[in-house]
Backbone as ProteinMPNN parsed JSONL, in Angstrom:
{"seq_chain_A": "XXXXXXXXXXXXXXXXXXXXXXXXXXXXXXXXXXXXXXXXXXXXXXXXXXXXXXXXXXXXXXXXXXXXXXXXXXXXXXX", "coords_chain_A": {"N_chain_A": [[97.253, 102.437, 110.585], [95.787, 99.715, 110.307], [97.15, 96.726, 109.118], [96.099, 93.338, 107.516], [96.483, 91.26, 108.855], [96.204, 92.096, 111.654], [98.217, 94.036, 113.081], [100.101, 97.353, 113.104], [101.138, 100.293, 112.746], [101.298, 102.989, 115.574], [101.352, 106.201, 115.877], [103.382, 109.224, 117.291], [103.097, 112.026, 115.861], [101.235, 113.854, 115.534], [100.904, 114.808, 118.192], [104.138, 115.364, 118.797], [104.578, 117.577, 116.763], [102.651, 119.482, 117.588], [103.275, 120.173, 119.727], [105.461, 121.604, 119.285], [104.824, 123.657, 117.767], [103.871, 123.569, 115.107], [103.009, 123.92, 111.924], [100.33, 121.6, 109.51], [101.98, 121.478, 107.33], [104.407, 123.031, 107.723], [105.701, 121.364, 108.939], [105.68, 119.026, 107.004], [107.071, 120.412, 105.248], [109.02, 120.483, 105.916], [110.059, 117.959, 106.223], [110.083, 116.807, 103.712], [107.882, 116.054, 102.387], [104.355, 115.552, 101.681], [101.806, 117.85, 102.654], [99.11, 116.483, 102.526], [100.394, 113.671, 103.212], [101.588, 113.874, 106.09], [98.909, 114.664, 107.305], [97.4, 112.086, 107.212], [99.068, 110.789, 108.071], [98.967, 111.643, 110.983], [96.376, 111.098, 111.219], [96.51, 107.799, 111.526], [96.423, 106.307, 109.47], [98.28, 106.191, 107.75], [101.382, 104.429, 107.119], [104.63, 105.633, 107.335], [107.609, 105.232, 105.223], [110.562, 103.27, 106.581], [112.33, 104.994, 106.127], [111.022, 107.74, 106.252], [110.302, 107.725, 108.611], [112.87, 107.713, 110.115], [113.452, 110.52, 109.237], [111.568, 112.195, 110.599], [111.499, 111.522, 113.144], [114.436, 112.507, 113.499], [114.103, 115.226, 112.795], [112.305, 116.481, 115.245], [114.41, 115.609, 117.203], [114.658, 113.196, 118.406], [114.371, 109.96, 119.315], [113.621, 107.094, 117.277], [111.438, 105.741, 118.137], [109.967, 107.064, 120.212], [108.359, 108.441, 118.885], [107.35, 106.47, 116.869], [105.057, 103.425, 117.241], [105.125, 99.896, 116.975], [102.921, 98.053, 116.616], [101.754, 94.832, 117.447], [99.197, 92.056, 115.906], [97.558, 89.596, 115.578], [98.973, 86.215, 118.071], [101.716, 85.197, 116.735], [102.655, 82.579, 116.803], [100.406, 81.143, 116.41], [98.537, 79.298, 113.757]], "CA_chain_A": [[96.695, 101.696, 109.474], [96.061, 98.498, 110.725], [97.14, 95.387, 107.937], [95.257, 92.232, 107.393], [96.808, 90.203, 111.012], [95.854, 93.475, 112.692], [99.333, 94.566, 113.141], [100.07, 98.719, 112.663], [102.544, 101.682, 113.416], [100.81, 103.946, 115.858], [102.794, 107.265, 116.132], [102.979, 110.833, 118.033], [103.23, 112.822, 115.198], [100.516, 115.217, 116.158], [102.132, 115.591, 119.676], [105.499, 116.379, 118.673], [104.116, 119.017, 115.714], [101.721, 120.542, 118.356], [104.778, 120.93, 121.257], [106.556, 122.644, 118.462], [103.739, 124.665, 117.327], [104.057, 123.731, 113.817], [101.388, 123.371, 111.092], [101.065, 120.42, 109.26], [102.584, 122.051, 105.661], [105.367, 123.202, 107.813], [106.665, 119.648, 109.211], [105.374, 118.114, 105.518], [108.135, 120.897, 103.804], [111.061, 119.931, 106.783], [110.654, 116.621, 105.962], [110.185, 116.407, 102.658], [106.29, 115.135, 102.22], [103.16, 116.498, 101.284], [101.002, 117.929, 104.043], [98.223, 115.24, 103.178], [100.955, 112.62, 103.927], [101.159, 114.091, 107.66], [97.198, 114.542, 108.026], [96.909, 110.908, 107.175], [99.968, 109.527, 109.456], [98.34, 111.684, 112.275], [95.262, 110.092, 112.532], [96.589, 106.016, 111.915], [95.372, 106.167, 108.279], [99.424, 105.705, 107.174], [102.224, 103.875, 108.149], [105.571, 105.826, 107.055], [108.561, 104.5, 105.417], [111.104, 103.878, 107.642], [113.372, 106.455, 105.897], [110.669, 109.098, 106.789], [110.196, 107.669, 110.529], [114.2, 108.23, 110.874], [113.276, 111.774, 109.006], [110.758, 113.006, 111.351], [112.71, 111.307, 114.472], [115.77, 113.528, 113.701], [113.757, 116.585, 112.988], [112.016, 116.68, 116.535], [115.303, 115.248, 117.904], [114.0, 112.266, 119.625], [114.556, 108.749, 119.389], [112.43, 107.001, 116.547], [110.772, 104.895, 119.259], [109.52, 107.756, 120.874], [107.403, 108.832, 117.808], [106.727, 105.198, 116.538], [105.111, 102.403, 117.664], [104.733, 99.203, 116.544], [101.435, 97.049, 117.625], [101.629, 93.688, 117.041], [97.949, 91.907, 115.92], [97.403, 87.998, 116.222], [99.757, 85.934, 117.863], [102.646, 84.843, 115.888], [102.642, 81.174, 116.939], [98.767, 80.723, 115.569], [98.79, 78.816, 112.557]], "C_chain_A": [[96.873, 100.208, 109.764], [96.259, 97.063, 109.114], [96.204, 93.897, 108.258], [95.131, 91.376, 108.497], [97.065, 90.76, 111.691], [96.805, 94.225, 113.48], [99.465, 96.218, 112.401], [101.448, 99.189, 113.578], [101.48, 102.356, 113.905], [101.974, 104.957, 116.432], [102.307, 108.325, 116.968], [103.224, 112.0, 117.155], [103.031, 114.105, 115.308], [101.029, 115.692, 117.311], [103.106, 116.406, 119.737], [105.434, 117.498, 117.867], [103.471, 119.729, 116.808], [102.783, 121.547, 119.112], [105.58, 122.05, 120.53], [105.887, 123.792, 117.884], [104.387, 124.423, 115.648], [102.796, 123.22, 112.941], [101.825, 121.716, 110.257], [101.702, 120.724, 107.739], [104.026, 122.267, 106.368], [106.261, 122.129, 107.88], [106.446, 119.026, 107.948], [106.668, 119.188, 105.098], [109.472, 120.822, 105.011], [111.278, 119.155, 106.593], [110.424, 115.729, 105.21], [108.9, 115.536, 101.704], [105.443, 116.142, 102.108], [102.224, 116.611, 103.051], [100.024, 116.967, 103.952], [99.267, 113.887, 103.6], [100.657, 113.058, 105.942], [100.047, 114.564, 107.785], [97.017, 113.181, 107.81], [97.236, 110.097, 107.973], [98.629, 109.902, 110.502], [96.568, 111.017, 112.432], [95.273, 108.492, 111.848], [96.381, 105.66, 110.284], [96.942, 105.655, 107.129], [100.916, 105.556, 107.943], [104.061, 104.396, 107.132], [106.878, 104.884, 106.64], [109.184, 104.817, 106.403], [112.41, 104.881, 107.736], [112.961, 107.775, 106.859], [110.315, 108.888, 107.923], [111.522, 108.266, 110.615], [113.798, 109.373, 110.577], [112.68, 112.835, 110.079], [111.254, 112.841, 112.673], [114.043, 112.411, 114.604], [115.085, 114.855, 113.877], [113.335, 117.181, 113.943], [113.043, 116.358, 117.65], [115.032, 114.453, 118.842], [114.396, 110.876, 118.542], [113.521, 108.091, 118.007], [111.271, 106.158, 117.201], [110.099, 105.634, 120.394], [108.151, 108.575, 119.986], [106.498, 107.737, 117.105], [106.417, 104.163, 117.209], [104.945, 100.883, 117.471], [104.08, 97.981, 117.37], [100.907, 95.699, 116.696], [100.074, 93.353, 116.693], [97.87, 90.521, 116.588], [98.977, 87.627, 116.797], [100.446, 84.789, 116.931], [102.827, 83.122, 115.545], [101.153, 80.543, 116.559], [98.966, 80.438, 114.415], [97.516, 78.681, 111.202]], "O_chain_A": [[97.902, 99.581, 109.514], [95.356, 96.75, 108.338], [95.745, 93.651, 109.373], [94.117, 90.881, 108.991], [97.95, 90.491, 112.502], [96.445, 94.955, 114.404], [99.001, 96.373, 111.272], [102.228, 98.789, 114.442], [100.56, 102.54, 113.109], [102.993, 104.743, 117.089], [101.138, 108.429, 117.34], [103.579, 113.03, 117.729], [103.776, 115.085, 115.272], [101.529, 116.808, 117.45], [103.245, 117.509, 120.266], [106.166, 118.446, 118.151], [103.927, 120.868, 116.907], [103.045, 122.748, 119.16], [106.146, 123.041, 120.991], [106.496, 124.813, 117.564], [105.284, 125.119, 115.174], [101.918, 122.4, 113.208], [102.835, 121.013, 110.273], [101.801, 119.696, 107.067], [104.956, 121.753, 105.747], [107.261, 121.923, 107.193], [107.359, 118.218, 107.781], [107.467, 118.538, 104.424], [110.652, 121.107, 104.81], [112.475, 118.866, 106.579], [110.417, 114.51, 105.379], [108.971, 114.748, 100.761], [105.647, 117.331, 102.352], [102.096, 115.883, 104.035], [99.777, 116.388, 105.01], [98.769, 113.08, 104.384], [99.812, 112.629, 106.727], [100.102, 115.205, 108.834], [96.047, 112.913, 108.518], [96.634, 109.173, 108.521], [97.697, 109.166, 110.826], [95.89, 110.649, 113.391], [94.186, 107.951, 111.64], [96.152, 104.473, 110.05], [96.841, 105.009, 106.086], [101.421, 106.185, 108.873], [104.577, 103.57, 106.379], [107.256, 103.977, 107.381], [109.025, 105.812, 107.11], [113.115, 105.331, 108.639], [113.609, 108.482, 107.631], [109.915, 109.89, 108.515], [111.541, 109.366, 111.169], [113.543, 109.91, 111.655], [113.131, 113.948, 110.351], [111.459, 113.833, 113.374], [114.461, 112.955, 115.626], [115.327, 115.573, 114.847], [113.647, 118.369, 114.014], [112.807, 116.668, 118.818], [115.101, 114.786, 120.025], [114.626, 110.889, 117.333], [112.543, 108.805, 117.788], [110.207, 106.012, 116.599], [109.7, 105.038, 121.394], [107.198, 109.153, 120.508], [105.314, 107.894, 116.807], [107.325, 103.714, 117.908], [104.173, 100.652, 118.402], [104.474, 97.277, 118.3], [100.116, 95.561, 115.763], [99.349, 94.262, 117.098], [98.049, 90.292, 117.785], [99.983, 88.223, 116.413], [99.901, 83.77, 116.507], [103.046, 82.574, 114.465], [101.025, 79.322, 116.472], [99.621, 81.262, 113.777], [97.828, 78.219, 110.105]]}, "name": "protein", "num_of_chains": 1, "seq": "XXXXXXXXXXXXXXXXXXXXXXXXXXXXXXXXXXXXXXXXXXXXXXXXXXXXXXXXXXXXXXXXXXXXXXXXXXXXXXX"}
């Protein structure tokens, strides 16, 4: 979900649910969200708190930097 100075979280959501073979209702009731929350992360459309990034990071047992990414937009020093 890109914001206004084209900055976003792109994640692997779908990846790590697939590897695990899980639907998306199952990972939405492990980690505490509605299944349209995870159809919306997976395709860019929402950018998780970062409670439920650590949430979904622990539950696949991975790093949260391995699931999240964060993509800068303009640069910073442009006024």
């Amino acid at each position: 979900m890109k914001e206004k100075n084209g900055d976003y979280v792109e994640n692997k959501v779908y990846e790590h649910r697939v590897l695990k073979r899980l639907s998306q209702k199952e990972l939405a009731d492990a980690v505490g969200v509605s299944k349209q929350t995870i159809y919306v992360m997976e395709k860019n459309n929402y950018s998780p708190s970062l409670v439920l990034a650590f949430r979904i990071a622990d539950f696949f047992d991975v790093d949260v930097n391995d699931i999240f990414n964060y993509v800068g937009g303009r640069d910073r020093n442009d006024n």
